[in-house]
N, C-alpha and C positions, 0 to 999 in steps of 0.2 A: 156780414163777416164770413169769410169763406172757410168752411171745417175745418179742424187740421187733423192731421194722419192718426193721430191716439182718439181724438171724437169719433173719425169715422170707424175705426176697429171696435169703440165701444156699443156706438149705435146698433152696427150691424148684430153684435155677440147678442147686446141686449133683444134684437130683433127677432131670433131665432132661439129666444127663451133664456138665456142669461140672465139672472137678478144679481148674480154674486159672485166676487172674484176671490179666490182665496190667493195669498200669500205672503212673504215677508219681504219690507221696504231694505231697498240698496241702495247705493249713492246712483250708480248708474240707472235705478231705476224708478229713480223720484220721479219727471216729469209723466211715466205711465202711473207711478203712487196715488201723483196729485190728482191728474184726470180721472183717476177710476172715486177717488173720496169727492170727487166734483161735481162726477154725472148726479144727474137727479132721479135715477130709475137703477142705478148700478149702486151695489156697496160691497164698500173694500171692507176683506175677513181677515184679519191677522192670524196667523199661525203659528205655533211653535217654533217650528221649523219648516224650511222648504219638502222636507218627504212629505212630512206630515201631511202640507199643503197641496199636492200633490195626490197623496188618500183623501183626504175631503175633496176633492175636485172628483175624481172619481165615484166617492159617494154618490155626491150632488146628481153627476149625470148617469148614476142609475137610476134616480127619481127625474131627473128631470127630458132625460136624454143626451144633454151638452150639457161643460161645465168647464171652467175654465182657474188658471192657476198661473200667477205673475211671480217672476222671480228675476234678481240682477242676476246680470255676466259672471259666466266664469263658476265661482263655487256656489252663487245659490242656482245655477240650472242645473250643474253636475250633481246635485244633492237631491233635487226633485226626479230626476231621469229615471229609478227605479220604481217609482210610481210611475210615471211617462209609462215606460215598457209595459207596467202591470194592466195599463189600461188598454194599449195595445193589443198585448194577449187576451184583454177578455171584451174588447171589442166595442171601446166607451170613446165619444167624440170630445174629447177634452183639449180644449184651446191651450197651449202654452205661450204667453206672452214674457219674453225676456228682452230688459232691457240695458242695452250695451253702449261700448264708449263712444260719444261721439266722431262724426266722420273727420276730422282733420285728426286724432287722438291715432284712429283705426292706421290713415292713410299716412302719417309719420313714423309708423311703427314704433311708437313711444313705449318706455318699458313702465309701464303703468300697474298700479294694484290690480288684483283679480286674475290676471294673466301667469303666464308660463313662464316669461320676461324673455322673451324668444321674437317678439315683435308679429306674432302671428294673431289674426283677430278673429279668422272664419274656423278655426280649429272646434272648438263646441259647437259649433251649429255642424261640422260634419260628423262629428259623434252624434248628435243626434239623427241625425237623418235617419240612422238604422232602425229607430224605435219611435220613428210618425212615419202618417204615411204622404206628407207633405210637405214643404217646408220655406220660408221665405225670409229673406232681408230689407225691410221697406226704406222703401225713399218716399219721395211727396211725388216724383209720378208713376210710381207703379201700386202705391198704398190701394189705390181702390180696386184695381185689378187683380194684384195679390191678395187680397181679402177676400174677395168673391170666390179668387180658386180655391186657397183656401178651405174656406167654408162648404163649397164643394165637395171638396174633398172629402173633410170630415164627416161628412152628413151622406154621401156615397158608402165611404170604407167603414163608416161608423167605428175611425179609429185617432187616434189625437194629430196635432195640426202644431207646428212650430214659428211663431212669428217673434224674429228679433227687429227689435225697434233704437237702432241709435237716439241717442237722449237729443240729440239737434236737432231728428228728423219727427220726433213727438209733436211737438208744436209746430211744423212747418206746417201750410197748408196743403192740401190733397189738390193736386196740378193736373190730373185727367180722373174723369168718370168713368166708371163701368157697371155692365148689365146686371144686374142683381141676378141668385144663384134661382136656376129652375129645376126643379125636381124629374128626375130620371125616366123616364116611360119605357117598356119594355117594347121591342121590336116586334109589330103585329104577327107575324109568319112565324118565327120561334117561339111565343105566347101561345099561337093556337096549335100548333105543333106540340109545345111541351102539356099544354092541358087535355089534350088529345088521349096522347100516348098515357099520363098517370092516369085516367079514367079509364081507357081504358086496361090498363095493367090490375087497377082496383078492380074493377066491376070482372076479372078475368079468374082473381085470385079467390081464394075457397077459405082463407081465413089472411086476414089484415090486420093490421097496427099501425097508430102514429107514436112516433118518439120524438115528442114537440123539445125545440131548445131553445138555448138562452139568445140567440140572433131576434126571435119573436120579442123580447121582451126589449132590447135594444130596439128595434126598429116601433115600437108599441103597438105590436101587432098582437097580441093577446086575443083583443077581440076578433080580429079575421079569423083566426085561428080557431077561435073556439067553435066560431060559426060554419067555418068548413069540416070539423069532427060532429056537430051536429048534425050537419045536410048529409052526411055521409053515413052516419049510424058507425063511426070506427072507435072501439076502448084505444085507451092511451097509456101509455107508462112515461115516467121521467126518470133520465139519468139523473148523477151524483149533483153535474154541475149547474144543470134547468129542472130543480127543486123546485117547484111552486109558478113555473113558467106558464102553466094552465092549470084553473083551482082545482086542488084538492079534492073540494067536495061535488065535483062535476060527476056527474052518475056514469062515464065515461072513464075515469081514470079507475085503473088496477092496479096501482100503486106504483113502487119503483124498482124500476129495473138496475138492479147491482150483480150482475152476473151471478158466478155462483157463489158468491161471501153468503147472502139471505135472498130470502123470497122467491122462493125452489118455485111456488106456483106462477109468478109471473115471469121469470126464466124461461120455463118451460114453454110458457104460452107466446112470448114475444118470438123465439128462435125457431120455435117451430109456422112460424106464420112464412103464407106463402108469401105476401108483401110485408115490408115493414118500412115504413114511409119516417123518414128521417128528415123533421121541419124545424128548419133552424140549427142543426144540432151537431156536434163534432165528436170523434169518439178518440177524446184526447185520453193522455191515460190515466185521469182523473175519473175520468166516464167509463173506463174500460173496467175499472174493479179489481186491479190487480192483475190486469189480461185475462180475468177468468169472462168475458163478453164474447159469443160465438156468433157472431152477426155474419150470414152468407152474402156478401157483397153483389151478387148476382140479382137476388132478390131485394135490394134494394133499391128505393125511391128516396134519391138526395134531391131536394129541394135548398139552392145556398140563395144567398141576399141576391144572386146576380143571375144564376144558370141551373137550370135541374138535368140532373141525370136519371134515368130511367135504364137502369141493368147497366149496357156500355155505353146507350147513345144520350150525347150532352146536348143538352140547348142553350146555347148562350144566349144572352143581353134578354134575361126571362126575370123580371124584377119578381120578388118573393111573395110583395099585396096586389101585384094584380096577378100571377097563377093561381093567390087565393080566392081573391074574388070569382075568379072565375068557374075553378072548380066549386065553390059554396052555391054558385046560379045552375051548375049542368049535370053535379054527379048525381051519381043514382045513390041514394039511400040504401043501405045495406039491411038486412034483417037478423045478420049476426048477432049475437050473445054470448057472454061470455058472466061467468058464476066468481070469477075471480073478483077479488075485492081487498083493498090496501091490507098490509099486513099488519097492526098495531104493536105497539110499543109493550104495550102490557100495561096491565092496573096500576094505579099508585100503589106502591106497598111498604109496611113500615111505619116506623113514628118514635115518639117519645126521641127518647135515648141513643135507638139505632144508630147505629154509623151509617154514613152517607155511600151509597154502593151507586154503581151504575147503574145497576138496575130499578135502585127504587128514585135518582136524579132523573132522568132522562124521562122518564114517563111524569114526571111531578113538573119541569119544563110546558112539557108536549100540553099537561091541563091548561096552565098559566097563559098559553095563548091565544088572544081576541079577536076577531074577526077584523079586516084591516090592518092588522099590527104590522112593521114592517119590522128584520130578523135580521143580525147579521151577525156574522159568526167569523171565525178566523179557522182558518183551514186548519184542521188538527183532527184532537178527539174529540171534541165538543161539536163539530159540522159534522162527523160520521155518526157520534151518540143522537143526532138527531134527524136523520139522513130517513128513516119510518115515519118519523114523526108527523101523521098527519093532521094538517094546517087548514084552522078554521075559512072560511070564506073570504076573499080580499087576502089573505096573511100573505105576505110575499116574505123567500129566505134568499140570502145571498149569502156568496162566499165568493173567495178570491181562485177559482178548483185548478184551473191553469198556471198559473203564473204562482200565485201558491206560495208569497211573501206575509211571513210572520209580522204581527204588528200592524198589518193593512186596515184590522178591522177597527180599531178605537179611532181616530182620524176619519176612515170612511163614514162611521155613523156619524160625527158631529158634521159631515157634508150633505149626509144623508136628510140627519135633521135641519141645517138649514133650509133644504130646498122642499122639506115636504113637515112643516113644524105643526100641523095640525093630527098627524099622525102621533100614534104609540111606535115607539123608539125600541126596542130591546137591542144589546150588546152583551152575548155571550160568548164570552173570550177566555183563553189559559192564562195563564198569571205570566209565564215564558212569552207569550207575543204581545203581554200589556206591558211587560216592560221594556220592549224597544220604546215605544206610544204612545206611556200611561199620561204624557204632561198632558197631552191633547183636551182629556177630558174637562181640565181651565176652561179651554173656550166653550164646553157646551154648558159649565157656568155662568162663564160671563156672559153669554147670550141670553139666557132666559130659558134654555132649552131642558126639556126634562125626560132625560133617558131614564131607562133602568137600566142598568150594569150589573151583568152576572160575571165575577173573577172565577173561572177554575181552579184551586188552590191545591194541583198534586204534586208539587217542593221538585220541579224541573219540567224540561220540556217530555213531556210523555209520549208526545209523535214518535221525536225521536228515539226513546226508547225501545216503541212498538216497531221500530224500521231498521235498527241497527244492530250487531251483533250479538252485543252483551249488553242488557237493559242496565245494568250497574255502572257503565261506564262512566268518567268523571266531568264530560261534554255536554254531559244532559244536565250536568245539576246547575241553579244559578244561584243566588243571593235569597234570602227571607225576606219579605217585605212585612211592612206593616200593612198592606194594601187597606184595609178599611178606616188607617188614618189621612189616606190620598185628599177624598173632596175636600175636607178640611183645608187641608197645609194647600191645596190648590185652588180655593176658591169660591170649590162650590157649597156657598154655607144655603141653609134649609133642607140640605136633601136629607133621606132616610140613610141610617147605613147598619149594616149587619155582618158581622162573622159569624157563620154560620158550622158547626160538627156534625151535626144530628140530624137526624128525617125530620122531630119537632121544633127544633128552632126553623129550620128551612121552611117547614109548612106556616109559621109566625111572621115570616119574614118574607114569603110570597102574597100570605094575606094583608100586610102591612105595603109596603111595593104596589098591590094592584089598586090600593084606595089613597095612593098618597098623592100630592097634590103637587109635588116638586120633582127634583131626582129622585134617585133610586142607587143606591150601588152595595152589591151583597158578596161578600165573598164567602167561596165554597168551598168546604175543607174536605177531602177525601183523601184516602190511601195514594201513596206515591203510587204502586200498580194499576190503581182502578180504574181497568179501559170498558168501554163498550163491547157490546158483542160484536157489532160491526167492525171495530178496530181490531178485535182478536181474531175474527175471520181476515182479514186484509193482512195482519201480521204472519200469517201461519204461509199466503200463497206470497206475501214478499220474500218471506225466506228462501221459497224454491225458486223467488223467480232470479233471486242476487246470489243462490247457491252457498245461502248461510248454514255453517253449520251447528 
């Protein structure tokens, strides 16, 4: 019996590391629904909501690399598209499968649910266009051909991919073959030219740096990476947004470079370096620190997924694992040293009764975590309070640092945790980006999965406050929740749960949390003020930079 167009979109997804589709059934997209609960190697994840769905996919393919998220025509793609974009900007190969009205429906321009009533069918799929970097319409003879590009694509720009499947053309059979996708090789002559020139630029300069990024951990080049800072003898800093992009406890990292907010020693040492080798890494203004980042352009070495530049001269079609490889087999070892060494958080301090401060949270966090643990945090206070925080061996941290949408992070982890459910889970989020979110954590009930959840509980959004005019303002405050009565009323019955005021119940409730055998969900009560230093340093140079007065 010969494929049809939704088997072979499944096969292939599944092919290239796909176990799991997240998203919510539409009428128009029952027969992708049915196919994906059919496959025998693929399983369908229901979600909340299509955003939601949309953040778990994302999750997923930071653990997994790809990941992929089904939605009907019309209002559930338009509702997924802000995740779509989120993934875009941080550089995740996320498949969108949406499926739409059949082609006589399309091709009579019938005024149908889902639509505009306008009689227009291709209108969503050009709105999307803008936020993949691919995009296709299938029929049963271009299904295998679109697929492959596709997939291509994705796996090139390492950026999400848009395939609409009319509900007729699901089941039809796939009416031509095509070549399966072949992995990229860099052009011999620009390869040995671009490894040439960074060797010698390194082996030329009198003091060096890399500033490995988040491209590394998308492409899973982690380990090339590490192996070319070893063959080379070069310390390393990471910015804001490739936290934990190369470990932590690599005797090569000097902690993190945040302009001038913190870490005066390793500022001084990365800026004043004659090279500073920029792998993988963008200086969005996430990474920039507030603008307070003084990187001489001249002096550097951009190495991207596709071309490196060297001061002015580019070399294109230079893929990023083989100028590593290469360099790891020819540079010369450096004998530089450097005394610098990560900056710590500071001691736990505190107990009993205490009220819960920034400074005695954040470092009580930084103990809590294990080697391997994977981190994910929601762009705010809680990602900068933890921003020093150095991270046992394996611990990977993620955040959303570009794209920078509240609410990503509760959704990403149960994506996170499907696709890597042998790992420790932590979710440390402000109570303002869990309640866009909070249903989310249902599914990591219903699944079996067992996070810890840490709620920041400062009675509004406190970004906000630390970035805009007047902290008092009435835009930052939201609703009181009950937050620690959520898993319950949602589901997840056996887990631990805690409100937590004090340094001693927190300390109760972290030692409770680390031996428990199911969920985890803690919420944390602090001052409506209580930022980090790091936020307070970022809030002092936003003001000059928005000319607040």
């Amino acid at each position: 019996m010969a494929e049809s167009v939704i088997q072979y979109v499944l096969r292939r997804l599944n092919e290239i590391g796909i176990d799991d589709v997240f998203g919510v059934a539409g009428d128009y997209a029952f027969p992708v629904n049915d196919a994906i609960v059919e496959h025998p190697a693929i399983n369908w994840v229901g979600c909340c909501n299509e955003l939601n769905a949309g953040y778990a996919a994302d999750g997923y393919a930071r653990m997994r690399g790809v990941g992929a998220v089904c939605s009907t025509y019309g209002v559930g793609e338009l509702a997924a598209m802000s995740a779509i974009a989120g993934s875009y900007a941080e550089h995740l190969a996320v498949f969108h499968l949406v499926g739409a009205p059949n082609l006589p429906t399309q091709e009579g321009r019938a005024l149908v649910h889902h639509t505009l009533g306008n009689g227009e069918f291709d209108l969503f799929h050009r709105m999307a266009e803008s936020i993949v970097c691919a995009s296709a319409i299938l029929t049963p003879q271009n299904a295998a051909a679109e697929t492959e590009r596709l997939i291509a694509a994705a796996l090139y720009r390492r950026r999400p991919v848009y395939l609409a499947i009319p509900s007729d053309v699901s089941r039809a059979p796939v009416l031509q073959s095509a070549p399966p996708v072949v992995a990229p090789t860099s052009d011999p002559e620009a390869l040995a030219a671009a490894t040439k020139a960074v060797a010698a630029a390194l082996n030329d300069a009198g003091q060096a740096c890399v500033l490995p990024g988040i491209l590394l951990r998308r492409l899973g080049l982690q380990g090339a990476a590490a192996a070319f800072v070893d063959a080379a003898g070069l310390p390393f800093a990471t910015m804001f947004a490739d936290k934990s992009v190369l470990g932590e406890d690599h005797p090569n990292y000097i902690g993190m470079y945040v302009g001038r907010l913190m870490g005066e020693p390793v500022r001084a040492f990365v800026e004043s370096c004659d090279v500073v080798m920029m792998l993988g890494a963008k200086l969005t203004d996430g990474n920039s620190a507030g603008g307070t980042v003084r990187l001489d352009s001249s002096k550097n070495i951009t190495i991207d997924h596709h071309r490196t530049t060297v001061g002015t001269k580019v070399y294109r079609n230079v893929e990023i694992a083989d100028l590593l490889r290469q360099l790891s087999e020819g540079v010369s070892t450096r004998a530089q040293r450097t005394d610098i060494r990560p900056e710590p958080l500071g001691p736990v301090a505190g107990g009993d009764q205490d009220p819960i401060t920034a400074d005695q949270l954040y470092p009580r966090w930084a103990h809590f975590f294990r080697p391997n643990d994977v981190i994910i945090t929601d762009t705010g206070t809680s990602s900068l309070g933890l921003a020093l925080a150095q991270l046992p061996q394996g611990a990977e941290f993620h955040n959303q640092t570009l794209w920078a949408s509240i609410g990503w992070a509760t959704p990403a982890t149960f994506g996170a945790a499907k696709a890597t459910p042998e790992r420790r889970l932590i979710l440390i989020t402000g109570e303002g980006s869990h309640q866009m979110t909070a249903q989310e954590i249902s599914q990591l009930g219903r699944h079996g999965l067992r996070p810890i959840i840490f709620v920041l509980n400062n009675s509004g959004y406190l970004s906000e406050r630390m970035l805009c005019k007047d902290m008092a303002l009435a835009y930052n405050d939201i609703a009181a929740w009950n937050y620690a009565e959520l898993p319950h009323a949602l589901g997840c019955h056996g887990w631990f749960v805690a409100r937590v005021s004090s340094c001693g119940e927190l300390d109760d409730a972290l030692t409770t949390a680390d031996q428990a055998d199911n969920g985890a969900y803690i919420e944390v009560i602090t001052d409506r003020y209580e930022a980090p230093q790091m936020y307070k340093k970022l809030h002092e140079n936003v003001k000059s930079f928005y000319n607040i007065k």
